[in-house]
C-alpha positions as CSV (number, residue, x, y, z in Angstrom):
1,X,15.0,6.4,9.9
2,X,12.1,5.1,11.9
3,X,11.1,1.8,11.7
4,X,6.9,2.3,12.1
5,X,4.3,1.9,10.2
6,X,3.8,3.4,6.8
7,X,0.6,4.2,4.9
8,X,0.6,4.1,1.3
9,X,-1.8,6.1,-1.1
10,X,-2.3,8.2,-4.2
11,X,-3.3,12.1,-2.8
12,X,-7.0,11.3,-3.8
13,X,-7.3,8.0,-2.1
14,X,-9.0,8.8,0.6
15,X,-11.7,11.3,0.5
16,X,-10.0,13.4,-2.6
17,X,-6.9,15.2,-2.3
18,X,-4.4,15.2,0.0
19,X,-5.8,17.8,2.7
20,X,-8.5,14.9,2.9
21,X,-5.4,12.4,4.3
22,X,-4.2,14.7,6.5
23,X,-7.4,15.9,7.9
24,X,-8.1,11.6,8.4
25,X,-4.3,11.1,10.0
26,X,-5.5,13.7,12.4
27,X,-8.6,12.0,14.0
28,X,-7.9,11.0,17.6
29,X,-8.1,7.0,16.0
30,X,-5.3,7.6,14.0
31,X,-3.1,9.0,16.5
32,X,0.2,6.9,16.8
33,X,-1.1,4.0,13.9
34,X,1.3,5.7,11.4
35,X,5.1,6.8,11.4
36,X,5.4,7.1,7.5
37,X,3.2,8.2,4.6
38,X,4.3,7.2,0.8
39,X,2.3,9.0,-1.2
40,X,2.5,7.7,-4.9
41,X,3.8,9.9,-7.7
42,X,0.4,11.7,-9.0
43,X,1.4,14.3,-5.9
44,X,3.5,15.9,-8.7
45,X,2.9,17.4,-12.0
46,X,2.2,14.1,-13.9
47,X,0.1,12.9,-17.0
48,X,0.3,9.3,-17.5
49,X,0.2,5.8,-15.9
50,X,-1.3,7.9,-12.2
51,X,1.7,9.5,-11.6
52,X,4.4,7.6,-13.0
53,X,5.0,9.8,-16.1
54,X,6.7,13.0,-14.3
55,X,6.8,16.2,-16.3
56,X,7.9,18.1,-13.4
57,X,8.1,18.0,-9.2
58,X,6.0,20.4,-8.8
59,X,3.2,19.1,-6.7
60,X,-0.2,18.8,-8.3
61,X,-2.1,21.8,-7.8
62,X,-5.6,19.9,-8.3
63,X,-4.9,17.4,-5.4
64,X,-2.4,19.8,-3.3
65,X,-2.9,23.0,-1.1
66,X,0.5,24.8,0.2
67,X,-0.7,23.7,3.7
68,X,-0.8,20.1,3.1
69,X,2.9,19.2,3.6
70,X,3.4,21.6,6.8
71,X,0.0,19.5,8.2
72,X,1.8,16.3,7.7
73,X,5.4,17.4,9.7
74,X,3.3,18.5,12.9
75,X,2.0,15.0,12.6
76,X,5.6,14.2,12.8
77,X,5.5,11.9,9.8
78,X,8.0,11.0,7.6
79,X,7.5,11.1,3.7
80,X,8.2,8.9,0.9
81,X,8.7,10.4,-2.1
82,X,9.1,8.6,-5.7
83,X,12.2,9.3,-8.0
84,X,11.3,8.1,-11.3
85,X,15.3,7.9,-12.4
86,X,14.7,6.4,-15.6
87,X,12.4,8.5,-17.3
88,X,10.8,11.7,-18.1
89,X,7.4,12.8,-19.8
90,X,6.7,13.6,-23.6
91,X,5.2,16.9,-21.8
92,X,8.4,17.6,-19.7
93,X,9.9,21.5,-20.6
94,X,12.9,19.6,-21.4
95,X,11.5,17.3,-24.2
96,X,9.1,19.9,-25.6
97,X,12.0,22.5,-25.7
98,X,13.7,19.7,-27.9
99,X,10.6,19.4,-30.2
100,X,10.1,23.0,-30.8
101,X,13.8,24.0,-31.3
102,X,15.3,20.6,-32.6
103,X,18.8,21.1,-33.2
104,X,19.1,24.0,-31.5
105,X,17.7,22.7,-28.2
106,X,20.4,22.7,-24.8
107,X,18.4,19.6,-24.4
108,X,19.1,17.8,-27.6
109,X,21.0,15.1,-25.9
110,X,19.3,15.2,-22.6
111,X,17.5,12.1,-23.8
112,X,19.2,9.0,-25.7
113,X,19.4,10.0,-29.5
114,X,18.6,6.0,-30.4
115,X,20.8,6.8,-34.0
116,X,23.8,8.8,-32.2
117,X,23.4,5.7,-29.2
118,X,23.7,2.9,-32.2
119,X,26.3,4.6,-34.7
120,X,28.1,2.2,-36.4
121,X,26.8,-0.9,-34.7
122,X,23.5,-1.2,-37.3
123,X,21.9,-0.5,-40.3
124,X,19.9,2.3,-41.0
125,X,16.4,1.5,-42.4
126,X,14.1,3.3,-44.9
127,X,11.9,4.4,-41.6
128,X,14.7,6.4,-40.8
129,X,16.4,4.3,-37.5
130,X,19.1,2.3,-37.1
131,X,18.3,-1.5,-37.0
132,X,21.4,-2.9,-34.7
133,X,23.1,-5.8,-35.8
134,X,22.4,-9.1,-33.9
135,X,24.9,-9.3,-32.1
136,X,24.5,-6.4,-30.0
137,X,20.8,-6.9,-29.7
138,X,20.3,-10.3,-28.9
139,X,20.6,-10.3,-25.2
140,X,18.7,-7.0,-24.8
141,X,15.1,-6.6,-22.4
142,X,12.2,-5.8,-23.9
143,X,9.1,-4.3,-21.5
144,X,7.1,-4.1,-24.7
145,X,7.1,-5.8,-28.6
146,X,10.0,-4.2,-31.3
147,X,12.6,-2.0,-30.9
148,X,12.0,1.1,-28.0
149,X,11.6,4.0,-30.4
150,X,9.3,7.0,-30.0
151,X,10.2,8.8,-33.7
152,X,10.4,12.5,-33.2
153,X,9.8,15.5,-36.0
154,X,12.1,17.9,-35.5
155,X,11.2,21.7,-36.7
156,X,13.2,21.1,-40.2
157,X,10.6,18.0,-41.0
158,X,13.2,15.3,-39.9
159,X,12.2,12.1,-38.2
160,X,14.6,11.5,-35.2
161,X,14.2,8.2,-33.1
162,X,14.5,8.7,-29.4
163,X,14.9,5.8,-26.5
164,X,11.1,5.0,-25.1
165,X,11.1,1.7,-22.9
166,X,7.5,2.2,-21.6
167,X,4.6,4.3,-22.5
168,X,4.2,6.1,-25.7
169,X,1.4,7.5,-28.0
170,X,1.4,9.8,-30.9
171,X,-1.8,10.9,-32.4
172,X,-2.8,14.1,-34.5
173,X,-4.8,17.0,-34.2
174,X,-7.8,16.5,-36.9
175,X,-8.3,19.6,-38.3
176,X,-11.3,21.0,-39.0
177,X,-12.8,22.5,-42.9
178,X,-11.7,26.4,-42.2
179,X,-8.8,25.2,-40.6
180,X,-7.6,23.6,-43.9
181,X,-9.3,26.4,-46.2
182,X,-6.0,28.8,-44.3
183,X,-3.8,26.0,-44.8
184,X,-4.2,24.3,-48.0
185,X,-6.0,27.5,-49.6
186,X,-9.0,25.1,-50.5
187,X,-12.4,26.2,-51.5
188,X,-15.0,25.5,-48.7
189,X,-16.7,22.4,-50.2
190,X,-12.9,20.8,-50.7
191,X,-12.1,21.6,-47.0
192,X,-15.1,20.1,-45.7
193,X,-15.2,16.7,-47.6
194,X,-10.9,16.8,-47.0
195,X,-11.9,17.3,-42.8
196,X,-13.8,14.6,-42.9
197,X,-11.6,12.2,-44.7
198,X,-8.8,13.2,-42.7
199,X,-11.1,13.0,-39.2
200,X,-12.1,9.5,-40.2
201,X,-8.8,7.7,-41.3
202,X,-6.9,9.4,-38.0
203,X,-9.9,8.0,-35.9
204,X,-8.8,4.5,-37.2
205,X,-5.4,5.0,-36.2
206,X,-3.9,6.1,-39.7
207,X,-0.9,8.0,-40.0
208,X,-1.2,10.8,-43.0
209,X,0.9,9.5,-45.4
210,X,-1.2,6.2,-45.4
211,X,-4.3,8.3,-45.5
212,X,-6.5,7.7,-49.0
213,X,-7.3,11.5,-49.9
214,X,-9.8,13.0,-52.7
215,X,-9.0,12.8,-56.0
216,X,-9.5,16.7,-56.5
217,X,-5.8,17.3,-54.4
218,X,-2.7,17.3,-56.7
219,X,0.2,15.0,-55.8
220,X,1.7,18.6,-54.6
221,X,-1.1,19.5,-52.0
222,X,-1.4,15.9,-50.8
223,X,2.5,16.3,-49.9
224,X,1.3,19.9,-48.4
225,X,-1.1,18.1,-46.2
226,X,0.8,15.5,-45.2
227,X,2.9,18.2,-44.0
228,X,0.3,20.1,-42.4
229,X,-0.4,16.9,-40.3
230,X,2.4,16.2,-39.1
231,X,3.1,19.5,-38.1
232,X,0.2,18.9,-35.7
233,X,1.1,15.7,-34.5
234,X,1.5,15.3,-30.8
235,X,2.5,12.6,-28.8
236,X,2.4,10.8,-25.3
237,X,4.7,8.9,-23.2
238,X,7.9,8.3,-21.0
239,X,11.0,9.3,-23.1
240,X,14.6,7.5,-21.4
241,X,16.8,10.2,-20.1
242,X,20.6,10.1,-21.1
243,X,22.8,9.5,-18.4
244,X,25.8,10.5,-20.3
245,X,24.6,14.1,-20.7
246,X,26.2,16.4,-17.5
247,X,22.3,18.0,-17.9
248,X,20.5,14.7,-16.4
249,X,22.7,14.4,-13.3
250,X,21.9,18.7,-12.6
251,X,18.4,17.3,-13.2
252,X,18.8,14.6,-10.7
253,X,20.1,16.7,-8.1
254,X,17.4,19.3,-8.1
255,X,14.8,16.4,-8.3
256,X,16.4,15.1,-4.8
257,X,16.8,18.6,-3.1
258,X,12.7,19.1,-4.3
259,X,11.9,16.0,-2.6
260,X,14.1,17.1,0.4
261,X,12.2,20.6,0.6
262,X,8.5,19.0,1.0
263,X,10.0,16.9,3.3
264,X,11.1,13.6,2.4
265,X,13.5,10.9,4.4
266,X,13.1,8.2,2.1
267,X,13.3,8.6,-1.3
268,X,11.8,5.2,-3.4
269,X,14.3,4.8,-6.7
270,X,11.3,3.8,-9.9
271,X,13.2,1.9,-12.9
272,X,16.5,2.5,-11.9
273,X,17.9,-0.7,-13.2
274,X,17.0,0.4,-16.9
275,X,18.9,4.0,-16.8
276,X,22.1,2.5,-17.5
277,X,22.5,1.0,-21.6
278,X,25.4,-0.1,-23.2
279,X,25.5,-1.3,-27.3
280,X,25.8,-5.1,-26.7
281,X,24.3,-5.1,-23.1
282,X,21.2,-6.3,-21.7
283,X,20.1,-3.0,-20.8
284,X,18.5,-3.7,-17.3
285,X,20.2,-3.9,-14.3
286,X,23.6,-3.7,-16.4
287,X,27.0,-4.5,-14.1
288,X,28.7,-3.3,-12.8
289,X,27.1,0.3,-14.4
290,X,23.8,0.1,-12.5
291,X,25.1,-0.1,-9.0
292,X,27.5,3.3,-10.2
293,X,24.6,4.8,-11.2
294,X,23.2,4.3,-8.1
295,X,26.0,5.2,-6.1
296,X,26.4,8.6,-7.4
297,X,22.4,9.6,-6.7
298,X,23.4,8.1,-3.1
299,X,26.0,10.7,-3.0
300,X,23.1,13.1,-3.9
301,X,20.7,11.6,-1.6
302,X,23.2,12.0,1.4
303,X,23.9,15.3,0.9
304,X,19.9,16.2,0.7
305,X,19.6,13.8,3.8
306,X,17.5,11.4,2.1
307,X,17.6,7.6,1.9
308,X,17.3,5.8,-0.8
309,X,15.0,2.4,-1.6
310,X,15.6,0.9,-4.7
311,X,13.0,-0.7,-6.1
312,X,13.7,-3.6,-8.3
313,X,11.3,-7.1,-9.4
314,X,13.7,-10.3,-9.6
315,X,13.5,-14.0,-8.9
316,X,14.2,-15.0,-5.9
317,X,17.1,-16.8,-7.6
318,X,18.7,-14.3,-8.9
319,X,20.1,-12.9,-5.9
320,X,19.1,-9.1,-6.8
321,X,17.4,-8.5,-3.8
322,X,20.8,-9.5,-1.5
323,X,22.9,-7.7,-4.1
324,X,20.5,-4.5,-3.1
325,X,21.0,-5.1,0.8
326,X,24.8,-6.0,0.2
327,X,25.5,-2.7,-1.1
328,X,24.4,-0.8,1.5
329,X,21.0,-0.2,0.9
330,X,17.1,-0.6,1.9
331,X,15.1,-2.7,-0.7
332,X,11.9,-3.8,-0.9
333,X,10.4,-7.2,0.5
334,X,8.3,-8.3,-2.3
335,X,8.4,-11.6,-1.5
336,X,6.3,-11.2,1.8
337,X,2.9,-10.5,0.0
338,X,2.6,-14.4,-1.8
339,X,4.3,-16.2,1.2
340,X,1.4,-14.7,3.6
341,X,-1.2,-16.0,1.4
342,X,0.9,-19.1,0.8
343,X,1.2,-19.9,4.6
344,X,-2.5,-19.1,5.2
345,X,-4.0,-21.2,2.6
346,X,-1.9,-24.1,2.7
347,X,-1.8,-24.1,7.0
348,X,2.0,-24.0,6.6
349,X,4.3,-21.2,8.2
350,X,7.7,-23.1,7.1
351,X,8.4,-21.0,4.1
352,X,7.6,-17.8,5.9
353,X,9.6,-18.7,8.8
354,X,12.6,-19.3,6.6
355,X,12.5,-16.0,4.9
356,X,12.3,-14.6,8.3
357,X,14.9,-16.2,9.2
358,X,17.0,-15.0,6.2
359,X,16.2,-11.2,6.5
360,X,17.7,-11.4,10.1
361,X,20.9,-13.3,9.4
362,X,21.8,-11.3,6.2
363,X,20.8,-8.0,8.6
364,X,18.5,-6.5,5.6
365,X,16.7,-3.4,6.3
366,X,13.4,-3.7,3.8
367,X,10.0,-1.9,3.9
368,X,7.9,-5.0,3.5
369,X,3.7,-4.8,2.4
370,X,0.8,-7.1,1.4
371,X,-1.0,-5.3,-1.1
372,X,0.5,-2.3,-2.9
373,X,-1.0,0.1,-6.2
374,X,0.9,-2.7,-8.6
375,X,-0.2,-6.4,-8.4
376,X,0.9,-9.0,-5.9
377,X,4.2,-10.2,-7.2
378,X,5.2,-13.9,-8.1
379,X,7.9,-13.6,-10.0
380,X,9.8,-12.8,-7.3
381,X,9.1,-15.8,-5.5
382,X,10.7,-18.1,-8.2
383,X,13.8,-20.2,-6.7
384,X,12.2,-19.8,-3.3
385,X,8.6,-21.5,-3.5
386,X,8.6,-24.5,-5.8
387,X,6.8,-23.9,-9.0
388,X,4.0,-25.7,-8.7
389,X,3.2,-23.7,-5.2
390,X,3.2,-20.4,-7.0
391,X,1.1,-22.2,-10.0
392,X,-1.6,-23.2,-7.0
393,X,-0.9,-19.7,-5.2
394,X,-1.6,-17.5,-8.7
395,X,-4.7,-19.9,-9.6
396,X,-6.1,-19.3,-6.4
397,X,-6.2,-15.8,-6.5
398,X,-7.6,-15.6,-10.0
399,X,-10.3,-17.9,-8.8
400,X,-11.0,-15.2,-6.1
401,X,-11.3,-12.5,-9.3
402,X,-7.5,-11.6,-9.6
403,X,-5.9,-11.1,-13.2
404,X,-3.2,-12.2,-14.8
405,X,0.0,-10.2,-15.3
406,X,2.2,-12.0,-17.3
407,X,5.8,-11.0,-17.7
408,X,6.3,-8.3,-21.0
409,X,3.2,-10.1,-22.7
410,X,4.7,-13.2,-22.5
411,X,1.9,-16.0,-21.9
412,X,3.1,-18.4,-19.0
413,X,5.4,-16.4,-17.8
414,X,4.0,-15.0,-14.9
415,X,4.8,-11.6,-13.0
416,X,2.1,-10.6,-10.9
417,X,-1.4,-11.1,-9.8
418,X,-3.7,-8.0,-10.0
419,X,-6.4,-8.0,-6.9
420,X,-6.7,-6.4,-3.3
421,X,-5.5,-8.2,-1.0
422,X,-8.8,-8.6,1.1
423,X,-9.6,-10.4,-2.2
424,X,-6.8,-12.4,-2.4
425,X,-7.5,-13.7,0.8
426,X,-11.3,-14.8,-0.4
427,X,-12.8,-11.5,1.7
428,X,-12.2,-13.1,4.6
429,X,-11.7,-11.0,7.9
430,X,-9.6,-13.8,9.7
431,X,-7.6,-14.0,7.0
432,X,-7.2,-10.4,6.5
433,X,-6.2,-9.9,10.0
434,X,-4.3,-12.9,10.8
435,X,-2.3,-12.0,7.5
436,X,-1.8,-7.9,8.9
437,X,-0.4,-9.6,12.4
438,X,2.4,-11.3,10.3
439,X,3.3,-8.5,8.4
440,X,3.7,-6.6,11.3
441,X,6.0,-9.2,13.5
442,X,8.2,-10.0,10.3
443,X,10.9,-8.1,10.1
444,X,11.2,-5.0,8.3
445,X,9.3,-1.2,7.8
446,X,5.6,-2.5,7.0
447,X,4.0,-0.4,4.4
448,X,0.0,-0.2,4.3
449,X,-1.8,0.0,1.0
450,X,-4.7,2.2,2.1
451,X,-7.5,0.0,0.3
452,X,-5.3,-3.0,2.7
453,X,-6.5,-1.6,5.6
454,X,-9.9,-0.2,4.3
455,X,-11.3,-4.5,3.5
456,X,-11.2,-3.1,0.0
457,X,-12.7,-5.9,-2.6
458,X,-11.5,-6.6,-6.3
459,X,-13.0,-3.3,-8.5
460,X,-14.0,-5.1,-11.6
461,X,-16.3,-1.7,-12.8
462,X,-13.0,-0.1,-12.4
463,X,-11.1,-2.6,-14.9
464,X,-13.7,-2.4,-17.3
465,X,-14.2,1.6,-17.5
466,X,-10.2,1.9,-18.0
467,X,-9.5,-0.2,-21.2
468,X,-7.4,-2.9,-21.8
469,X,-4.2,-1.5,-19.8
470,X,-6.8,-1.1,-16.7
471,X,-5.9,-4.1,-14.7
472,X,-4.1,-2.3,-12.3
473,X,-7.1,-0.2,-11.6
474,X,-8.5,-3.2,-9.4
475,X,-6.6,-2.5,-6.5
476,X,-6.9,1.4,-6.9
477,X,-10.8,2.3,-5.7
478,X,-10.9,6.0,-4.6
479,X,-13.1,5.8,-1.3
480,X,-15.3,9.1,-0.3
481,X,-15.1,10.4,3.1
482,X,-18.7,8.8,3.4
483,X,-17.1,5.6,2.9
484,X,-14.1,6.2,5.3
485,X,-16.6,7.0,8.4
486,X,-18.7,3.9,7.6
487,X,-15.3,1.7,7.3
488,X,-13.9,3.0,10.6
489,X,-16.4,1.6,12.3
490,X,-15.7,-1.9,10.9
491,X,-14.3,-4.6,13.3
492,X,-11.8,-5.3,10.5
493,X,-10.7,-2.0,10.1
494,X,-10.9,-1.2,13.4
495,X,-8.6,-4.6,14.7
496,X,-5.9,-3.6,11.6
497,X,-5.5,0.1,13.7
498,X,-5.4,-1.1,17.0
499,X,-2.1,-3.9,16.0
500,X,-0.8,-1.3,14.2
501,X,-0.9,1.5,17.0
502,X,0.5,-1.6,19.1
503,X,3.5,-2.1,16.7
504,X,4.3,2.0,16.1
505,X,4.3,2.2,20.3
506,X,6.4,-1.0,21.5
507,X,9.6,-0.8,22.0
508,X,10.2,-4.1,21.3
509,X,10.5,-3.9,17.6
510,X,13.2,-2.2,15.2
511,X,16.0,-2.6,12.9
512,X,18.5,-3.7,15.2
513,X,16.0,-5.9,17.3
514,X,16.3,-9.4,18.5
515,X,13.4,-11.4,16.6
516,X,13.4,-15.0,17.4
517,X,11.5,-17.5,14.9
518,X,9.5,-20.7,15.8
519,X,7.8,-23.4,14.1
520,X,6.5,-25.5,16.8
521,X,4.4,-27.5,14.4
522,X,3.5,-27.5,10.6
523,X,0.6,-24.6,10.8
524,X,2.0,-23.0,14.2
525,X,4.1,-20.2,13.6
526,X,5.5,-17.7,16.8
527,X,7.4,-14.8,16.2
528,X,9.1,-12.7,19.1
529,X,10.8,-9.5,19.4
530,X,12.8,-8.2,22.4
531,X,14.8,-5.1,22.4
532,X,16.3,-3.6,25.7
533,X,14.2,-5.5,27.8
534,X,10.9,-5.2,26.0
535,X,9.2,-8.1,24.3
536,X,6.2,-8.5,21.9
537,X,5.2,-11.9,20.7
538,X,3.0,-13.4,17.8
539,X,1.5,-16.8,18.1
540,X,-0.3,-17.9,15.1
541,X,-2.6,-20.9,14.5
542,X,-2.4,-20.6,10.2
543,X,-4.9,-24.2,10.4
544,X,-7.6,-22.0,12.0
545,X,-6.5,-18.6,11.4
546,X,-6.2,-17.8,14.8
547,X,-3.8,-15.9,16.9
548,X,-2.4,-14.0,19.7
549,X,-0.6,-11.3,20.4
550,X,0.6,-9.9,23.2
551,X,3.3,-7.3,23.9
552,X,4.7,-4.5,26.7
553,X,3.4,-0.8,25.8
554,X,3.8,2.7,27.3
555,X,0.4,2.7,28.4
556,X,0.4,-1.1,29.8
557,X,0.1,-4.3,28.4
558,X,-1.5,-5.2,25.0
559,X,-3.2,-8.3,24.6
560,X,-5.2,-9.3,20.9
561,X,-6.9,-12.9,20.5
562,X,-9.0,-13.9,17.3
563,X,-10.0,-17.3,18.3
């Protein structure tokens, strides 16, 4: 695996689809800035949460053209591709074979059964599910409020609960008057005033058998229309797959060899520590179950030539991020993102320098980032930074227009910020600059959130149009191609290229580099590479944001100041 540059971006970042990107990664400015391209999971046949709710690999035929992926191997890029292990979508042919045969579906168990998964460790409730005793449920992880059930009608009217730990929605076709005068054999008047009854109480989110309906219906067609309903009911969301079934792990290997086939070398695990559970367990990142999970997809992987990077959010002092790198794999540096700002706005390159310092003498291969398409973490940062230098770090940003993630919707416990980076950083070009030169000399694959390297600012309109789950949407602007010609000819944007072109074509950085780390004084911070007789060096004033960097490149020497 190479150890440039990456870009990051959904297929209609930049200028629409994804023959836009490639047509952009093939300007003569581009040439030799990027190694990589992750391109987030909306690539594929998705419907939910931009990408992340999968209801097949296929690639998306609205933001795809067969050419696309041929375009990007002459560039001679590598792909990252997204696995989303955990989960499936409502929409996938393997959950809608299950709600139209039931029973009778191959894929019955393909998907955790939540009263087959608690048998005998519960009590079944008048809703229909099993309520697990306390004992086994106590120490289990919640993402979201009450027990993670998505109920399911079955063909024969049955209600049957199914594992959901994210996403789900279930709403109902409102039928109209002639649609009930067939059904219900109504007269035209009774159909009409019943539509509109029925149109109004699923509007306020309703379920039939709540609904108040006309007096003229007899307890017998109120049952038949209840019926009716639900017989129309349709639903939303990412349904758990069940790793126990021989199915899922077919599944998994024809996900990998897809991924393979368009052309991907590194292959980014989504929520794999919640697809092992165990009655009693805590259901995340279970042990030692999770990590032989993961071993077997590596077994996969290797045989598709892929790599794997798991990608998992911890505190810092929890150790999951060295348990990643222990067992033999790449992981993610998401503590990089907060210790930048953290260095910058507090003139202080210790912290940073430790972690450096860390990530050589454990030997951890990571792809590290500043801004990404989630928020910039801090919970990962807990047991590293003190407390009350996240507190500062997290206020600072929300000053700046950032939001709030807290951790499952529990207030003051705090996961991640929401904001572009540029934002973060108070839209400050020295800062955003200063900030990309030390991503690029820390060790590790850097990854480039396309909006990053754009001088993207906090997209409050964005928030606003997408509801009250739209935070994310801050960091997520779609730019035009009008915008990307007017951007390239920024001084910010332009400055980002040219160190990144610098760190693709020296030969003094990779994996197996020599990076040496200095703190000469408090807000001085030098970072040097050497590899085979090549050096590259970072010297970095984080009092006045000002640096140099100077390293040995094919075509001659490279020298950048920002005074």
């Amino acid at each position: 695996m190479n150890h440039g540059a990456m870009l990051n971006a959904y297929p209609d970042s930049l200028g629409g689809n994804l023959g836009s990107i490639v047509s952009l990664l093939e300007r003569p400015e581009m040439k030799d800035v990027f190694r990589s391209f992750y391109i987030l999971p909306s690539v594929f046949h998705t419907d939910l949460d931009r990408g992340f709710s999968v209801i097949s690999y296929d690639l998306n035929q609205c933001l795809t053209s067969p050419e696309d992926m041929p375009r990007l191997q002459k560039l001679g890029l590598d792909l990252k591709l997204d696995f989303i292990l955990n989960h499936l979508s409502v929409l996938s042919p393997q959950f809608q074979d299950i709600v139209e045969k039931g029973d009778a579906s191959p894929y019955r168990d393909f998907f955790i059964d939540w009263n087959r998964f608690w048998e005998g460790k519960g009590t079944m409730t008048a809703e229909g599910y099993i309520q697990p005793d306390p004992e086994y449920i106590q120490d289990m992880f919640f993402r979201k409020p009450g027990l993670p059930i998505l109920m399911v009608r079955f063909p024969d009217g049955r209600e049957v609960p199914y594992w959901n730990t994210f996403y789900q929605d279930v709403h109902y076709d409102a039928p109209d008057t002639q649609d009930l005068m067939r059904a219900l054999h109504l007269q035209y008047t009774q159909a009409q005033i019943l539509s509109e009854c029925i149109q109004t109480s699923l509007a306020s989110g309703m379920r039939p058998e709540s609904i108040d309906y006309p007096p003229f219906l007899s307890n017998d067609q109120q049952a038949e229309t209840i019926r009716f309903l639900e017989g129309r009911r349709k639903y939303l969301g990412q349904m758990d797959v069940n790793i126990a079934s021989p199915l899922v792990w077919d599944y998994y290997d024809q996900v990998l060899a897809t991924l393979a086939r368009y052309g991907a070398s590194i292959v980014r695990l989504d929520a794999f520590g919640y697809a092992s559970k165990l009655p009693g367990r805590r259901n995340f990142m279970n042990e030692p179950e999770t990590w032989d999970v993961l071993e077997r997809v590596r077994t996969m992987a290797d045989r598709h030539g892929v790599t794997l990077l798991p990608e998992i959010h911890a505190a810092y002092a929890e150790g999951s991020y060295a348990q990643v790198t222990e067992k033999g794999y790449m992981t993610y540096d998401f503590f990089l993102p907060g210790l930048v700002i953290d260095a910058i706005e507090n003139h202080d390159g210790h912290m940073l320098a430790r972690w450096a310092e860390e990530l050589q003498a454990r030997h951890m291969r990571t792809v590290n980032m500043l801004g990404c398409h989630d928020g910039i973490p801090m919970l990962d940062l807990k047991g590293f930074l003190p407390e009350d230098r996240i507190q500062a770090l997290i206020d600072r940003i929300v000053e700046r227009g950032g939001l709030i993630k807290n951790l499952h919707g529990q207030k003051n416990v705090y996961y991640q910020v929401n904001a572009t980076y540029y934002s973060a950083l108070g839209a400050d070009d020295r800062k955003m600059l200063l900030a990309r030169a030390l991503q690029l000399f820390m060790p590790g694959k850097p990854q480039v959130w396309y909006l990053d390297l754009f001088a993207g600012r906090n997209d409050t309109d964005a928030v606003a149009r997408s509801g009250p789950a739209g935070h994310k949407e801050i960091n997520r602007t779609n730019l035009t191609v009008q915008d990307i010609e007017a951007r390239l000819q920024w001084p910010i944007v332009q400055s980002q290229l040219a160190l990144l072109r610098m760190r693709n074509t020296c030969q003094a950085f990779g994996f197996d580099a020599r990076c040496t780390i200095e703190t000469p004084s408090e807000g001085q911070l030098r970072l040097t590479w050497e590899n085979q007789g090549v050096t590259a060096c970072l010297d970095a004033d984080l009092t006045r944001c000002a640096f140099t960097v100077s390293a040995a490149c094919p075509d001659g020497p490279f020298h950048f100041v920002q005074e």
